[in-house]
C-alpha positions as CSV (number, residue, x, y, z in Angstrom):
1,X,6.8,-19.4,4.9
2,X,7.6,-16.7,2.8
3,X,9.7,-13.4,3.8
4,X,8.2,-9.7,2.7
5,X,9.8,-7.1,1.6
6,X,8.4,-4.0,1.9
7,X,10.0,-1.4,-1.0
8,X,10.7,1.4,1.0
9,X,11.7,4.7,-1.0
10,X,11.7,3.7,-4.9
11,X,14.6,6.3,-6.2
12,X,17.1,5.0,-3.8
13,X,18.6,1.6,-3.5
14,X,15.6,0.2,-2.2
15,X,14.8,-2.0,-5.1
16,X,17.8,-2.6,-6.1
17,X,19.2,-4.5,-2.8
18,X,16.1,-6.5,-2.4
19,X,17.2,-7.9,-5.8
20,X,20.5,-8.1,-4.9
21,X,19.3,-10.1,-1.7
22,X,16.8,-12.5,-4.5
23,X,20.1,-13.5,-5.7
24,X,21.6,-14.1,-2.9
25,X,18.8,-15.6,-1.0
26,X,16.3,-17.5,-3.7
27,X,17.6,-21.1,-3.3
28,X,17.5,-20.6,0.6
29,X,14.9,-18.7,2.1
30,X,11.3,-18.0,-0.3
31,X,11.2,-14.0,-0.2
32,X,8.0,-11.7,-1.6
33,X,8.5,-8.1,-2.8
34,X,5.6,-5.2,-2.2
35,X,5.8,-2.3,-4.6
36,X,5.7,-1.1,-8.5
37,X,7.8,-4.0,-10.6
38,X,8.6,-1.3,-12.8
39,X,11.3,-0.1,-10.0
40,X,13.1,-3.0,-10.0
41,X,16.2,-3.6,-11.7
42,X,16.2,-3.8,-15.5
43,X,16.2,-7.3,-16.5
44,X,14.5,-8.7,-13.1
45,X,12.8,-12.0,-13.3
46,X,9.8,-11.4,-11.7
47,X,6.5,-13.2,-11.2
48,X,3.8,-11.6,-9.8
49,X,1.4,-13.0,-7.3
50,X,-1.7,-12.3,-5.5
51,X,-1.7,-14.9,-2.8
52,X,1.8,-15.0,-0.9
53,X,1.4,-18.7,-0.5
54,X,2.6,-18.8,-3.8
55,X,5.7,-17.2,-3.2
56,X,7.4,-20.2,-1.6
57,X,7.3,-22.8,-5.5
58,X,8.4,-19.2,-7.2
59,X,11.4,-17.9,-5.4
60,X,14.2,-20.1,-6.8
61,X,13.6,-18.6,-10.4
62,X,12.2,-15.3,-10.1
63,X,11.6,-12.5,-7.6
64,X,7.7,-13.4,-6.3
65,X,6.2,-9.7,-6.4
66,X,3.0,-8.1,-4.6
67,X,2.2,-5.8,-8.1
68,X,1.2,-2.0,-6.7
69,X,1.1,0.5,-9.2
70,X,2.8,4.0,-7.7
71,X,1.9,5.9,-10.6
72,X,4.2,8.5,-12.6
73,X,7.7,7.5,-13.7
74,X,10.9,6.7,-11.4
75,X,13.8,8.8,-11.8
76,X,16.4,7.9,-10.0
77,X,18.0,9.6,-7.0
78,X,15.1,12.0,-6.8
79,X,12.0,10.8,-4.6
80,X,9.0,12.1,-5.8
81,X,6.2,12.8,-3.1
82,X,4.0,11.6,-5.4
83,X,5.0,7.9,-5.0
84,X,4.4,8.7,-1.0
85,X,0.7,7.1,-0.8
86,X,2.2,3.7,-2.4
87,X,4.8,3.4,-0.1
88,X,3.0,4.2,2.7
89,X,0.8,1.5,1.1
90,X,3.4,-1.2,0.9
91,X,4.1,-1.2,4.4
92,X,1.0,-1.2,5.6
93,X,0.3,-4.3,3.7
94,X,3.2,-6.0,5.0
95,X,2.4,-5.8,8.4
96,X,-0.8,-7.0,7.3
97,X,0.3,-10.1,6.0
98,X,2.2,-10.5,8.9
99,X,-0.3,-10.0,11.7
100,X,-2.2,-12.5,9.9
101,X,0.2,-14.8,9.7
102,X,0.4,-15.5,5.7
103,X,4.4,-14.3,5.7
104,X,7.1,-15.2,8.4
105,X,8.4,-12.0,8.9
106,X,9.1,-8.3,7.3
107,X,11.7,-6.4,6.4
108,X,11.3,-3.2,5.4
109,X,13.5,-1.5,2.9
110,X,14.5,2.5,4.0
111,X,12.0,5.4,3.4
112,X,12.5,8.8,3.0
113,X,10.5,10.5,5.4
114,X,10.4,13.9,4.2
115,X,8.8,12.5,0.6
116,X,6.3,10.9,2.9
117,X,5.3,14.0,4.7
118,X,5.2,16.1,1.4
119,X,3.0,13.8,-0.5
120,X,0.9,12.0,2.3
121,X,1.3,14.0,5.5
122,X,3.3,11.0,7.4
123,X,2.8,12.0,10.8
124,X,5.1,9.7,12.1
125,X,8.6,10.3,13.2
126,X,10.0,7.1,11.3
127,X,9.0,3.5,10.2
128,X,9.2,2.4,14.1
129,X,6.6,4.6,15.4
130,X,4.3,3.9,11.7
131,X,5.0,-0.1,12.6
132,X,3.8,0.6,16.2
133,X,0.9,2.6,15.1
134,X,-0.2,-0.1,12.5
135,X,0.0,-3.1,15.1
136,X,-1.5,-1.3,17.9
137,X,1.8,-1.5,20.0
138,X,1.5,0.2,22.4
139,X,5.3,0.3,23.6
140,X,8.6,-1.1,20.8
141,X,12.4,-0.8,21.2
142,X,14.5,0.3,18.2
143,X,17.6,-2.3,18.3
144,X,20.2,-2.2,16.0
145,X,21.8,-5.8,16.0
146,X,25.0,-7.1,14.2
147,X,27.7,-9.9,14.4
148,X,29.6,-7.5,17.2
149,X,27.4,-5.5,18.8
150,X,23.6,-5.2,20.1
151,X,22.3,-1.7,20.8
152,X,19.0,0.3,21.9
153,X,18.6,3.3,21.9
154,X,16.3,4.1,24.6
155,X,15.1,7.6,23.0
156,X,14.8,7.7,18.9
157,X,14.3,10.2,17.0
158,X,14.1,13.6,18.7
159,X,16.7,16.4,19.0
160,X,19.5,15.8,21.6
161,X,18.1,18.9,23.3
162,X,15.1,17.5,24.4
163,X,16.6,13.7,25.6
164,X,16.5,14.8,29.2
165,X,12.4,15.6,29.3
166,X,11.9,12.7,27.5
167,X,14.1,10.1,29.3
168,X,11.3,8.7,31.5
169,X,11.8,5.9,35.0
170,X,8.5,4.4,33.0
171,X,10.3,4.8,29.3
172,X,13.6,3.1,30.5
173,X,12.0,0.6,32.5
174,X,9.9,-0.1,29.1
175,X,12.6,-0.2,26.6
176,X,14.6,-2.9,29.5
177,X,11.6,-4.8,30.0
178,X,11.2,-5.5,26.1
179,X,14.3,-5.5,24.9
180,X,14.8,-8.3,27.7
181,X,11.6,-10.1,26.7
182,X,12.8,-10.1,22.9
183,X,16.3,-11.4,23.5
184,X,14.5,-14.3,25.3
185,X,11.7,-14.8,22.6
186,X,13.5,-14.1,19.5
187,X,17.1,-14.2,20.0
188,X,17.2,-17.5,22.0
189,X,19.0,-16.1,25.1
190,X,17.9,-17.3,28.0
191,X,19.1,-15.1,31.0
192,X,20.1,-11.7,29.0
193,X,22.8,-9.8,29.6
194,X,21.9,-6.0,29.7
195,X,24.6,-3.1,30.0
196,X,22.6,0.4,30.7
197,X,25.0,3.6,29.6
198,X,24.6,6.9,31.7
199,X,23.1,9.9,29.9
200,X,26.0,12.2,31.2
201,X,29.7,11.4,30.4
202,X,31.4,9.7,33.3
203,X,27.9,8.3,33.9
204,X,27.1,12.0,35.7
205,X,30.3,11.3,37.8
206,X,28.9,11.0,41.1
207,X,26.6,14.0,40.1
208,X,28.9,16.6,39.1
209,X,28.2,16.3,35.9
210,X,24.4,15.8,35.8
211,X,21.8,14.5,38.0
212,X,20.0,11.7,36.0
213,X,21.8,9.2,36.9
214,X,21.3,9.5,40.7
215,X,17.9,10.3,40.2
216,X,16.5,8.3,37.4
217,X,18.6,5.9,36.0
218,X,19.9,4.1,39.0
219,X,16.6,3.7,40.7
220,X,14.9,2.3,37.9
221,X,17.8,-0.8,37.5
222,X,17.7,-1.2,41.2
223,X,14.2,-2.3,41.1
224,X,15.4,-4.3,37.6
225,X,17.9,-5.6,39.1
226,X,15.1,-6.4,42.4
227,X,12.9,-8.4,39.9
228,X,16.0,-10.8,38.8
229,X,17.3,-9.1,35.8
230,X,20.9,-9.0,34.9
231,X,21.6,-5.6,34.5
232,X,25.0,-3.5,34.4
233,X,25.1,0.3,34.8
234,X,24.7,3.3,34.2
235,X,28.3,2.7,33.0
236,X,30.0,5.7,31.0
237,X,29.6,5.5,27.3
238,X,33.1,6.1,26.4
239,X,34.2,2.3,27.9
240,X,31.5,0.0,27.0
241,X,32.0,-0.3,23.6
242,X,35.6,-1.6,23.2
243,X,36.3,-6.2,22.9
244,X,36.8,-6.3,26.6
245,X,33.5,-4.5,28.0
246,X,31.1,-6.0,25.2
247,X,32.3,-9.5,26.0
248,X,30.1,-8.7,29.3
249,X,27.1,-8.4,28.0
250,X,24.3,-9.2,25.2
251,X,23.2,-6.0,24.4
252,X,24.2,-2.1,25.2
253,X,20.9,-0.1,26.6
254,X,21.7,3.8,25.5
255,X,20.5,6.5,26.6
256,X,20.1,8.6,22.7
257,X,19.8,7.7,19.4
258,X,23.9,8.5,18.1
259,X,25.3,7.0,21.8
260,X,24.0,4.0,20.0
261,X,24.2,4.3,16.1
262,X,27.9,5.5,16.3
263,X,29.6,2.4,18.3
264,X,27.2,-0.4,15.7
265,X,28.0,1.8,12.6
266,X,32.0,2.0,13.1
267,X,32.4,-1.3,14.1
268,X,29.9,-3.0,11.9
269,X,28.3,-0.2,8.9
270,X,27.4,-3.3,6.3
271,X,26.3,-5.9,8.5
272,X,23.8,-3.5,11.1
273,X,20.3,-4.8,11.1
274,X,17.3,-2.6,12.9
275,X,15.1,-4.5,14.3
276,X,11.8,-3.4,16.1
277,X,10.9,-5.5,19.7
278,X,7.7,-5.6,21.3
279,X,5.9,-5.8,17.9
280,X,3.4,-9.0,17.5
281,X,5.4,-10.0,14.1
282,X,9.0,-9.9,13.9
283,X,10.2,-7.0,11.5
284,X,14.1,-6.2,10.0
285,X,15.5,-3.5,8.0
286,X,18.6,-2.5,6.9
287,X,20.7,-0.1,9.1
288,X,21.2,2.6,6.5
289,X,19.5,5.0,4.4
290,X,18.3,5.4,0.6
291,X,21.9,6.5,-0.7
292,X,19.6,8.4,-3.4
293,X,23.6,9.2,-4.8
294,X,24.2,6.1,-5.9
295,X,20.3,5.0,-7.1
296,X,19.9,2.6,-10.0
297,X,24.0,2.4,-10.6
298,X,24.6,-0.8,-10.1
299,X,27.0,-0.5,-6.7
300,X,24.7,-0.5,-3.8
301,X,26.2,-3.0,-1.0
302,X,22.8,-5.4,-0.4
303,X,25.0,-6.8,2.8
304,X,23.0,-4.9,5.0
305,X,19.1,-6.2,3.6
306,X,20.8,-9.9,3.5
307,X,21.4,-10.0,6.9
308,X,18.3,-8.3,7.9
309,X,16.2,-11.0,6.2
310,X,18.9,-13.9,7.5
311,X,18.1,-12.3,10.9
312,X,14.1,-12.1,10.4
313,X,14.6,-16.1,9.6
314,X,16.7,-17.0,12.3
315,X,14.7,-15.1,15.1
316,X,11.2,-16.3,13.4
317,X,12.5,-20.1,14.1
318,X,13.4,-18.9,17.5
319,X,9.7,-17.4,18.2
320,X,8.7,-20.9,16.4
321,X,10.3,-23.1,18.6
322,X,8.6,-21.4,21.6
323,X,12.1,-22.1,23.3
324,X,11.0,-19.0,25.4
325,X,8.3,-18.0,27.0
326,X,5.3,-15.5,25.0
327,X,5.8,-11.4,26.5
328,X,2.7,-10.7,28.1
329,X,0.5,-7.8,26.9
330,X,2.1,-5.0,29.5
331,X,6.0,-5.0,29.6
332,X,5.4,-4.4,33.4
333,X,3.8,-8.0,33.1
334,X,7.0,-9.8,31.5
């Protein structure tokens, strides 16, 4: 089956990559585009479609397109909060087609979140939260995944003031629990690997320098580690990211959002995928931003959206194959 795209902010590079990734993509893997065809690329061969079943006989010549109309004119480089509402919109009927099953997977191009708020009042902090929200999740884990590296970012997107209030025994123990479930299910690893970095540096050093991890983080992967999970930590940041330490395990549990972003971005900026765990459908994006600088000339790098839709297919033949067992409803139930 077919592969959506959601558009994600039109005056970036949004729908230019997803062209990018037609080209690259049409003769191997059937791919459907949400949004305004009038975004595209100049000189686009599109065909749009009402039913994505269609999608799969049209791919090879021409970019299969869900038609939305956003309204007013593009201009490049400059998001206008008027196209908010039809954004919002594009998502929303990706997942959509994906809960019910009538496209393999979604990938989501990248939004701009303040054009959101200002002309829809997005009340959500990013697309993972507005995926969550929309599938009724009631828990998902942030990974960013490449060739090199796995990571997870236990808390997302909140200041770095506020990590320690939010870093929760019942938070950590979720984000382990799921991202260990989803390695399983859609990544086809049978006994998972999971390296867990302290919040402090020197992972708190014995306690002078911070308390979490004799307090929170070490209890909750002894009783991890009790229930037959293969977990390393809390390790200090500053060693676990170098060929040696991430040879010893399959993915790198973090403690904030840039103790994880900063090791997958240097070693791997093109190739980063974000994926979202613990959703019922299996959803990719790119791991970078609109690049509203470089909009509509011609130069955006689409390596990124390729591998996030290579990804989507690889790890939606993977849930297929039911080579690993279904994650129960509850995390605490995996």
């Amino acid at each position: 089956m077919t592969i959506a795209i959601s558009c994600g902010e039109p005056a970036g590079i949004g729908p230019e990559i997803a062209a990018r990734a037609w080209v690259a993509l049409r003769h191997d893997l059937p791919l459907l585009w949400i949004g305004d065809p009038r975004h595209l690329p100049q000189g686009t061969p599109i065909r749009e479609l009402t039913d994505p079943s269609q999608a799969s006989g049209l791919s090879p010549d021409a970019l299969p397109v869900l038609a939305r109309d956003f309204g007013p004119a593009l201009t490049p480089g400059t998001a206008n909060p008027a196209h908010a509402q039809g954004v919002i919109e594009a998502i929303a009927t990706g997942v959509d087609l994906a809960m019910k099953g009538q496209v393999r997977a979604l990938c989501t191009a990248p939004i701009h979140k303040k054009a959101l708020i200002d002309g829809a009042a997005f009340a959500f902090p990013g697309h993972t939260e507005f995926l969550a929200h929309l599938a009724g999740a009631p828990c998902v884990v942030m990974m960013l995944a490449s060739e090199t590296l796995r990571v997870v970012p236990v808390t997302i997107h909140i200041p770095i003031a506020d990590v320690p209030k939010h870093l929760t025994a019942r938070l950590l123990t979720d984000t382990i629990l799921i991202t260990h479930a989803g390695l399983r299910r859609d990544f086809g690893v049978p006994r998972p690997r999971i390296a867990v970095a302290g919040l402090n540096p020197h992972a708190g050093e014995g306690g002078k320098m911070g308390m979490e991890e004799i307090d929170l983080i070490t209890p909750v992967l002894d009783a991890l580690r009790a229930q037959g999970l293969d977990i390393a930590g809390p390790l200090s940041a500053d060693t676990m990211f170098h060929p040696v330490a991430r040879a010893r395990y399959d993915v790198a549990i973090c403690m904030y959002h840039d103790q994880a972003l900063i090791p997958i971005k240097t070693l791997d900026f093109s190739g980063g995928v974000n994926v979202t765990l613990g959703l019922p459908f299996i959803r990719t994006s790119p791991d970078h931003g609109t690049a509203f600088d470089i909009a509509s000339q011609g130069i955006a790098d689409a390596t990124s959206i390729i591998a996030a839709i290579r990804l989507a297919d690889r790890m939606a033949t993977a849930r297929e194959g039911g080579a690993a067992p279904r994650p129960a409803a509850s995390p605490r139930d995996i």
